[in-house]
PLY file of the C-alpha trace (Angstrom):
ply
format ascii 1.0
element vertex 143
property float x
property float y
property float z
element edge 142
property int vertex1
property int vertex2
end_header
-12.72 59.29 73.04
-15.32 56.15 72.46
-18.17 56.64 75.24
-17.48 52.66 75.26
-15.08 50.94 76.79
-14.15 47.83 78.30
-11.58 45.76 79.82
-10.77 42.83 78.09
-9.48 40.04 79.16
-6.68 37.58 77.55
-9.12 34.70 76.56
-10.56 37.25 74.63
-7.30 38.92 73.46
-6.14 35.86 71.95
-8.55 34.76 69.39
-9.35 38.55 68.68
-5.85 38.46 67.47
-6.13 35.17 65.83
-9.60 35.20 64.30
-10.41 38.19 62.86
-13.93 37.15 62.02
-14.46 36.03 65.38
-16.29 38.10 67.93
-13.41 38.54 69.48
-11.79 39.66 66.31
-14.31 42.26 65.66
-14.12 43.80 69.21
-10.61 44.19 68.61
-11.27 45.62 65.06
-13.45 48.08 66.84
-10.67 48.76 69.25
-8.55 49.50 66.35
-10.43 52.15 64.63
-11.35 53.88 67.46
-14.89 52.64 68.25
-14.22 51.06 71.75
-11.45 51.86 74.21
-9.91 49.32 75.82
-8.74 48.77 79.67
-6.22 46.26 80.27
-3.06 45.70 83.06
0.19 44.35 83.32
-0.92 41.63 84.67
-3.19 40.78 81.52
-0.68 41.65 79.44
1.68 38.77 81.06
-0.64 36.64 80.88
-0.62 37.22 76.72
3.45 37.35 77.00
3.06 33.74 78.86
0.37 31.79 76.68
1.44 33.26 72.97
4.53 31.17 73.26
2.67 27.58 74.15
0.77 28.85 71.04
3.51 28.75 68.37
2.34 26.02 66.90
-1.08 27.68 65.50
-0.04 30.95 65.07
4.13 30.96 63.96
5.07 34.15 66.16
8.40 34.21 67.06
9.46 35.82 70.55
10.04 39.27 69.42
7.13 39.71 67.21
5.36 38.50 70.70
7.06 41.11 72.42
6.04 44.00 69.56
2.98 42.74 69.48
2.61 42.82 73.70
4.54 46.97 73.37
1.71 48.14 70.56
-1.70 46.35 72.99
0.00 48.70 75.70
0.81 51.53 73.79
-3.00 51.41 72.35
-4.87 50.83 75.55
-5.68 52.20 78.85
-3.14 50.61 81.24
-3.98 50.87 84.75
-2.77 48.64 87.83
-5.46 46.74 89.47
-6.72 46.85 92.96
-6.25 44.11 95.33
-8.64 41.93 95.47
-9.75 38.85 97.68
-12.85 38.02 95.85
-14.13 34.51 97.19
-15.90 33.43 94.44
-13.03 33.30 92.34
-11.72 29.41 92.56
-8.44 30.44 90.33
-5.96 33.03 92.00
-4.71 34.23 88.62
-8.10 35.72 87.74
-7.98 38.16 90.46
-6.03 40.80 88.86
-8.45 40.57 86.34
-11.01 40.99 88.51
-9.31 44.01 90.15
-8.56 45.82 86.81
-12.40 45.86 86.11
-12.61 47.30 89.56
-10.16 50.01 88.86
-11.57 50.81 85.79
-14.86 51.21 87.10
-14.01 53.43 90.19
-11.87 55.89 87.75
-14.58 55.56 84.53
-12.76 54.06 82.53
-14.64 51.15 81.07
-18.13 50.20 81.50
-17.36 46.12 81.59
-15.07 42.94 81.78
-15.48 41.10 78.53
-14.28 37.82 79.25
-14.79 33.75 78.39
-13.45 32.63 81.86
-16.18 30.71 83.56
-14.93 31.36 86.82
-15.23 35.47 86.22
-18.86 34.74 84.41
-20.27 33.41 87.42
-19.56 36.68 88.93
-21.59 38.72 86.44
-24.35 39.27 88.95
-22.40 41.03 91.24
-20.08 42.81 88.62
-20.35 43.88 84.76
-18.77 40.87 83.32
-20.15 39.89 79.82
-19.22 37.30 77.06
-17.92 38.97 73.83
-20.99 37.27 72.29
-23.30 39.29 75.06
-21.22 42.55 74.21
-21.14 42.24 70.80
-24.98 41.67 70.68
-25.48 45.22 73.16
-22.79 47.20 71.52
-22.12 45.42 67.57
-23.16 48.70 66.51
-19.47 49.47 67.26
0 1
1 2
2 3
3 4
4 5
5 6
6 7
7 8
8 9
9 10
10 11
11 12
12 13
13 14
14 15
15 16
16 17
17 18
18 19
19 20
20 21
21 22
22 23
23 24
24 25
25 26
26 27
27 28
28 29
29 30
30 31
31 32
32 33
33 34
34 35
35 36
36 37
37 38
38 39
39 40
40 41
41 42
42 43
43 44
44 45
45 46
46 47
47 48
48 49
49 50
50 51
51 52
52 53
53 54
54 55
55 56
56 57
57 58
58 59
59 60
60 61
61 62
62 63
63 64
64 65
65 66
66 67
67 68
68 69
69 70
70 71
71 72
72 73
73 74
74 75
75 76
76 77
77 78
78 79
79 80
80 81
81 82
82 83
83 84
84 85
85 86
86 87
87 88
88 89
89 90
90 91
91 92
92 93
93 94
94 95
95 96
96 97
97 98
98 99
99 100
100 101
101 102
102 103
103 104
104 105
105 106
106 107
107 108
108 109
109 110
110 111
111 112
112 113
113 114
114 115
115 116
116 117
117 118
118 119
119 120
120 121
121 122
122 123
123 124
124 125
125 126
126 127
127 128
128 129
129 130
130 131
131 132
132 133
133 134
134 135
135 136
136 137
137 138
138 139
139 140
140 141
141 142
């Protein structure tokens, strides 16, 4: 097992996915061969189920390759269910299971961050381990 890993969140997810290159795309490369373990929830993994879709246009997956592709993510990572979590300082409700899957993952050891684009979780990172996959990357490229 990795000594590294992280939860990530579905902005990152997505262009990991579709960029290989990209950050992103190498965190999930890293992911892949073992480098970097990787926390994520149900309710992340909705998320994925609900924005792929609205993103046919770019990347041509039909629904059931969206669906195989949502069964291997949870198959390959660390699924967990996240606390409950009233977190002020979070202006959109839907990034609070995010929120709480970082928490859950911290209180069992289980990842060591939140990688994440969302400005809203970002402005958090005082108070929590929240980095951009640029800000990971450049700690951890190494991977």
């Amino acid at each position: 097992m990795p000594a590294l890993a992280a939860v990530l969140d579905t902005n990152v997810l997505l262009p990991g996915i579709a960029y290989p290159g990209s950050v992103p795309g190498k965190l999930i490369a890293a992911w892949r061969h073992g480098a970097l373990d990787v926390v994520l929830s149900s309710d992340i993994l909705d998320e994925l189920r609900r924005v792929l879709p609205r993103l046919a246009h770019r990347h041509g997956l039909g629904p059931n390759v969206i669906d195989d592709l949502i069964d291997a993510l949870a198959i390959q990572a660390e699924l967990v269910e996240p606390e409950p979590v009233a977190e002020p300082g979070l202006t959109d409700a839907a990034d609070q299971p995010v929120l709480g899957t970082l928490l859950t993952a911290l209180r069992n050891g289980q990842a060591q961050s939140l990688v994440t684009g969302d400005k809203a979780l970002l402005a958090l990172r005082e108070r929590y381990p929240i980095r951009t996959p640029a800000e990971f990357w450049a700690a951890h490229g190494s991977l």
